[in-house]
N, C-alpha and C positions, 0 to 999 in steps of 0.2 A: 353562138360561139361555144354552145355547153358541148358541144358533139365533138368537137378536138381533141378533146380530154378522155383517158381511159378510165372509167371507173375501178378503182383497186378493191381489190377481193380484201375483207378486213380477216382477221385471225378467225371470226368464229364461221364464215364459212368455206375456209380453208380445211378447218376440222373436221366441218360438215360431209364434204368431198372424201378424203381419208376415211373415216368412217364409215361411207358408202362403199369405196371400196375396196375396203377389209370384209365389211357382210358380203358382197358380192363373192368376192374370192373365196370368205367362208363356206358357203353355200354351194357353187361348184365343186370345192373338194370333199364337202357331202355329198353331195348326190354320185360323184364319184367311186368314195370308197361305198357307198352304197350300192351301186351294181356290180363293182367287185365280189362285195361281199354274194350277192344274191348269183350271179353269174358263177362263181366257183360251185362246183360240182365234188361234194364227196364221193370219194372211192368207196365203195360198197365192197367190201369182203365176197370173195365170192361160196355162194351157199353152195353147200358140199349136195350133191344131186341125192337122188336115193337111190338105197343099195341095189334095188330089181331097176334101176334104168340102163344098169349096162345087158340087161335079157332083152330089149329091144332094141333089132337092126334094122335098117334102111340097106333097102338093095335097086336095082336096076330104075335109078333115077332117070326122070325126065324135065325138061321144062318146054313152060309154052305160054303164050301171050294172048290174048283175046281181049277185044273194043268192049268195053258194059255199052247201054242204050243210051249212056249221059254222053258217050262218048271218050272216055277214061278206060285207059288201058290197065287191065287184069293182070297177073302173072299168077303162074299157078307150078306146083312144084309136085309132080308125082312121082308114085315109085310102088315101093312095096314094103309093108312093114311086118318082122317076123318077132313075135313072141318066142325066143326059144328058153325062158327058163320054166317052170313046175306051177303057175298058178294064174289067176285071167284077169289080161290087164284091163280096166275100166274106165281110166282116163290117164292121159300123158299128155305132158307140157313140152314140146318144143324149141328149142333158144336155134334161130336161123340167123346164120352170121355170113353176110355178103361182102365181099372183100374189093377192095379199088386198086389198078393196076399196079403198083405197089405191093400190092400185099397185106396192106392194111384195112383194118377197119372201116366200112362204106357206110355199114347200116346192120343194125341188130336187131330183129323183133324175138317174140315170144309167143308164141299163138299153139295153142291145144290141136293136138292131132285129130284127124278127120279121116275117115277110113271111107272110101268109097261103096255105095249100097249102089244093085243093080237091079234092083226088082222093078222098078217103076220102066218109062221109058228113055229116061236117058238117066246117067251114071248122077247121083248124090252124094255131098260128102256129109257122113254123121258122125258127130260126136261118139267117140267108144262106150259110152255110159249105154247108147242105144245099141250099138252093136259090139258088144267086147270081142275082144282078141284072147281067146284061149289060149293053153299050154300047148307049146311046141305050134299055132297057128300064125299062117301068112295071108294078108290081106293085103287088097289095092290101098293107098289113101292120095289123098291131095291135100296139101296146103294153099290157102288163098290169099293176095297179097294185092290190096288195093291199089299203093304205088311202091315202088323201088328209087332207091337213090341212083343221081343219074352218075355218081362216080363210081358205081357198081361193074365190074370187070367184066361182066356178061359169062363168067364162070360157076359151075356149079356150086351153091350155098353149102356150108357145114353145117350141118345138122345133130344138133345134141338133142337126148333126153334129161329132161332137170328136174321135173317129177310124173310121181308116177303112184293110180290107184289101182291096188289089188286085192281081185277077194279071193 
């Protein structure tokens, strides 16, 4: 006959309960403002390029796609790169910015310019350190690009210089 009866919760673990879940709730709203915080992304001022990055132009762009052996698709971004200001550039940085039909922002990389060498038997791309670009010279180059964002508009990338070594 004891099982008819509901056993009543006494005051202290009623508190017990409350307690529990106040930590609970405390704890979620931590871990919350905790990926807030970590998720937010400062805005980074943008660094002023260098002064010789406006003597390097990109002319007669190309792009094209190729399978690597993993089976991942390559993207590659050629053209022509022309030193035209008085002294030889030795390495230059990049900023390629892919846009989503919209208009907007798809994808940004940053990747160091590579000038195409043709001595061997098929076309290389080398670092300018190996092969600089002299005053007033035009070279092939390519850029290499593992993957691409797939909201990317299939439109030609803009192309910045942001820095730049000259001797």
């Amino acid at each position: 006959m004891g099982g008819l009866t509901q056993p009543t919760l006494g005051a202290d673990e009623r508190e017990t309960n409350w307690r529990a879940i106040g930590i609970a709730v405390g704890v979620v709203v931590a871990i919350v403002a905790i990926l807030f915080l970590i998720s937010r992304t400062e805005q980074k001022p943008p660094a002023n390029p260098h002064p010789y990055s406006a003597n390097v132009k990109f002319s007669d762009l190309k792009m094209s796609a190729a399978e690597n052996f993993v089976g991942a698709t390559v993207s590659y971004v050629d053209g022509t790169v022309t030193n035209s200001g008085n002294q030889t550039v030795s390495h230059a940085v990049v900023e390629v910015t892919f846009k989503d039909s919209m208009g907007q922002l798809a994808q940004r990389e940053t990747v160091a310019l590579r000038v195409l060498q043709t001595s061997g038997p098929y076309p290389e791309a080398v670092d300018l350190n190996v092969s600089p670009l002299g005053a007033g010279q035009s070279k092939p180059f390519r850029l290499i690009f593992e993957s691409i964002s797939g909201q990317w508009n299939h439109e030609y990338p803009e192309l910045k210089v942001t820095d730049v070594t000259v001797k």
